[in-house]
C-alpha positions as a Markdown table, in Angstrom:
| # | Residue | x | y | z |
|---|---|---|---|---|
| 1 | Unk | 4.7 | -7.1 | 12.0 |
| 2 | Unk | 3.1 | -3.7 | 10.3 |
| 3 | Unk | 4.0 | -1.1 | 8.6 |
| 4 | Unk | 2.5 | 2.2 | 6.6 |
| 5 | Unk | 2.7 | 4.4 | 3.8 |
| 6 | Unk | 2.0 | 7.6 | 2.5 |
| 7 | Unk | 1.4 | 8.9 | -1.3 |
| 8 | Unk | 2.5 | 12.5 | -2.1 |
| 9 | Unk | -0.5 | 13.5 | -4.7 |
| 10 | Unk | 1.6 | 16.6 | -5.6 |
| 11 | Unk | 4.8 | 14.7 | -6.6 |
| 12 | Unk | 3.8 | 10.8 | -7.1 |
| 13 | Unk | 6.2 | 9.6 | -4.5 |
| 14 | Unk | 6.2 | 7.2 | -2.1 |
| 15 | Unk | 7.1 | 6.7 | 1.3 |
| 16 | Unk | 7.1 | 3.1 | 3.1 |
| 17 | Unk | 8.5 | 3.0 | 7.1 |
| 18 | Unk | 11.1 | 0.4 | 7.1 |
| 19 | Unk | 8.0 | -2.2 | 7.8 |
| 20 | Unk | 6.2 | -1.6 | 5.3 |
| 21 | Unk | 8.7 | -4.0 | 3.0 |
| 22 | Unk | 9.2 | -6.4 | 5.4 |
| 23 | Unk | 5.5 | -7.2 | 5.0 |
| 24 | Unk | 6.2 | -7.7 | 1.1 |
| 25 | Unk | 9.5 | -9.9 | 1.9 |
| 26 | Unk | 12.0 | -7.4 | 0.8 |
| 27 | Unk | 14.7 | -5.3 | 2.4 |
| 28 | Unk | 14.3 | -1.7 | 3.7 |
| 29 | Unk | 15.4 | 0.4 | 1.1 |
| 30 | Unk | 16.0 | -2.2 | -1.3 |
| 31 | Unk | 13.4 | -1.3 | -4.0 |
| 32 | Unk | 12.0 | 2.1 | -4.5 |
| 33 | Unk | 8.5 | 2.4 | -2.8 |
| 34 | Unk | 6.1 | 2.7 | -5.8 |
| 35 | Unk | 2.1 | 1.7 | -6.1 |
| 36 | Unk | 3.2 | -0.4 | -9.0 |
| 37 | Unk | 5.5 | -2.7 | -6.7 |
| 38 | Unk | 3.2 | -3.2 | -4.7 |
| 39 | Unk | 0.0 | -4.0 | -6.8 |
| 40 | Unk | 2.6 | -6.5 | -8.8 |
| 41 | Unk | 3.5 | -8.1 | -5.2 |
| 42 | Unk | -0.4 | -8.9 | -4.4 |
| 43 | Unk | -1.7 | -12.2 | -5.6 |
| 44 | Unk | -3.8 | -11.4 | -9.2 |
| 45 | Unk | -7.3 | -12.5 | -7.2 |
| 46 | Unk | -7.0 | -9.9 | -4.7 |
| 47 | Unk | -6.3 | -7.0 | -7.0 |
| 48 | Unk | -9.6 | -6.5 | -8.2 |
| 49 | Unk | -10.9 | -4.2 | -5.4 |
| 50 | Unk | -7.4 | -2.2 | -5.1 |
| 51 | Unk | -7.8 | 1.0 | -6.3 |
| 52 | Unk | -6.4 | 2.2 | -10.0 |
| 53 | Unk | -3.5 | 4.9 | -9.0 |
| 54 | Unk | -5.3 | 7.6 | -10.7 |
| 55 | Unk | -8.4 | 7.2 | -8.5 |
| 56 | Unk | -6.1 | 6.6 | -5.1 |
| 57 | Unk | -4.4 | 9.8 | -6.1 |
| 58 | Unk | -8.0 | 11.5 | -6.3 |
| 59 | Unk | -8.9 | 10.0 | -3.1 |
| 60 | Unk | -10.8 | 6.9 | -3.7 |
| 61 | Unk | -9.1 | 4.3 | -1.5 |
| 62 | Unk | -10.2 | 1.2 | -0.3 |
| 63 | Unk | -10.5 | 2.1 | 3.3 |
| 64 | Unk | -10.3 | -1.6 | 4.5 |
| 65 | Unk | -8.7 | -4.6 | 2.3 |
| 66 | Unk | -7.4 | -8.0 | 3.3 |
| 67 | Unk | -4.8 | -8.8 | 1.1 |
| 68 | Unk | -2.2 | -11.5 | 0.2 |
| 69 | Unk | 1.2 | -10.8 | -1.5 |
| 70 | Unk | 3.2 | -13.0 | -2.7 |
| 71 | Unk | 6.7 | -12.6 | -1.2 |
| 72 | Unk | 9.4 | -12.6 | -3.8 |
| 73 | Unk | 10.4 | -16.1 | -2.1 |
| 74 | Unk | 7.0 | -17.6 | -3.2 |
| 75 | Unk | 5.3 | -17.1 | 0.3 |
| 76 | Unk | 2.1 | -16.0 | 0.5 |
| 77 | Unk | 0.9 | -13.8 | 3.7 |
| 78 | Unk | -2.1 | -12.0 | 4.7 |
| 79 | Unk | -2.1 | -8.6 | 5.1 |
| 80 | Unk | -5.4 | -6.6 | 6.8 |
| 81 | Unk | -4.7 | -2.9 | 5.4 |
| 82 | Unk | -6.5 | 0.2 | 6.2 |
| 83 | Unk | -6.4 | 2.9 | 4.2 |
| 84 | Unk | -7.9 | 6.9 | 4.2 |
| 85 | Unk | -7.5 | 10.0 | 1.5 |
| 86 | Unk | -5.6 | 12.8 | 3.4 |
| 87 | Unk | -7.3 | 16.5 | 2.4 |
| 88 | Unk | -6.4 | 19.8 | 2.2 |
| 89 | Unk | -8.5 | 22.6 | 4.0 |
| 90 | Unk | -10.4 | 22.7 | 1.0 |
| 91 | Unk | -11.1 | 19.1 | 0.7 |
| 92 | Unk | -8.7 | 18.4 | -2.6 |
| 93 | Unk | -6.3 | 15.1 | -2.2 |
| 94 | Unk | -3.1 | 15.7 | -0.8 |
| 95 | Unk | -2.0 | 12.0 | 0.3 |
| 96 | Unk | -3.4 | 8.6 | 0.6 |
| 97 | Unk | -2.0 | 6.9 | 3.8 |
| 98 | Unk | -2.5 | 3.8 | 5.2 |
| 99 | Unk | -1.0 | 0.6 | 7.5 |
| 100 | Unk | -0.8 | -2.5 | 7.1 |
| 101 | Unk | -0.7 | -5.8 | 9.6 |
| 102 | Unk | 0.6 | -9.3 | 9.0 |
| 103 | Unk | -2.5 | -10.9 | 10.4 |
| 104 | Unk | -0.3 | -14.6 | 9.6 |
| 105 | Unk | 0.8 | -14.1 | 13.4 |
C-alpha cells in the first residue's frame, strides 16, 4: 500500500491521495490532512528527525525517513517515506511533497 502528499506553502493546506490515510489506519476523508495528524500518529521515538512545520514549509525535509505510526487501532507499521522541497523558478518553497510505502508487506 502507498500513498503521497503535498503541502501548499502559500496556504498551509494539505493534500493526502486517498492512500495516504490508509497507511495511518484511517478512512479517506475521514480526518482533515494536516502535518499535526500526522506527526501525532508517528511513534514519539521516530519523531525526532521529522522536520518542525516551519522548516518543512521553508524547504528542509527529510528527504528519506523510515517511520512507524501507530494506527489509531494500536498497530504499529513501518512506513519508508521520501520526501523533496518543491521550488519556484526562483528557488523560494512552494510545496513539500512526498510518498510513502508500507514496507510491512
Amino acid at each position: 500500500m502507498s500513498g503521497d502528499w503535498y503541502w501548499f506553502c502559500a496556504s498551509g493546506q494539505q493534500r493526502w491521495s486517498p492512500g495516504f490515510p490508509r497507511l495511518l489506519g484511517l478512512a479517506p476523508r475521514s480526518a482533515t490532512p494536516s502535518y499535526a495528524l500526522f506527526v501525532d500518529l508517528v511513534d514519539p521515538g521516530d519523531r525526532g528527525p521529522i522536520a518542525r512545520p516551519s522548516a518543512a514549509l521553508r524547504g528542509h525535509v527529510l528527504p528519506r525517513a523510515l517511520l512507524r505510526p501507530i494506527r489509531p487501532s494500536g498497530e504499529l507499521r513501518s512506513l519508508s517515506v521520501l520526501s523533496e522541497p518543491r521550488l519556484t523558478p526562483d528557488g523560494r518553497p512552494l510545496a513539500p511533497s512526498g510518498v510513502a510505502l508500507d514496507v510491512n508487506g
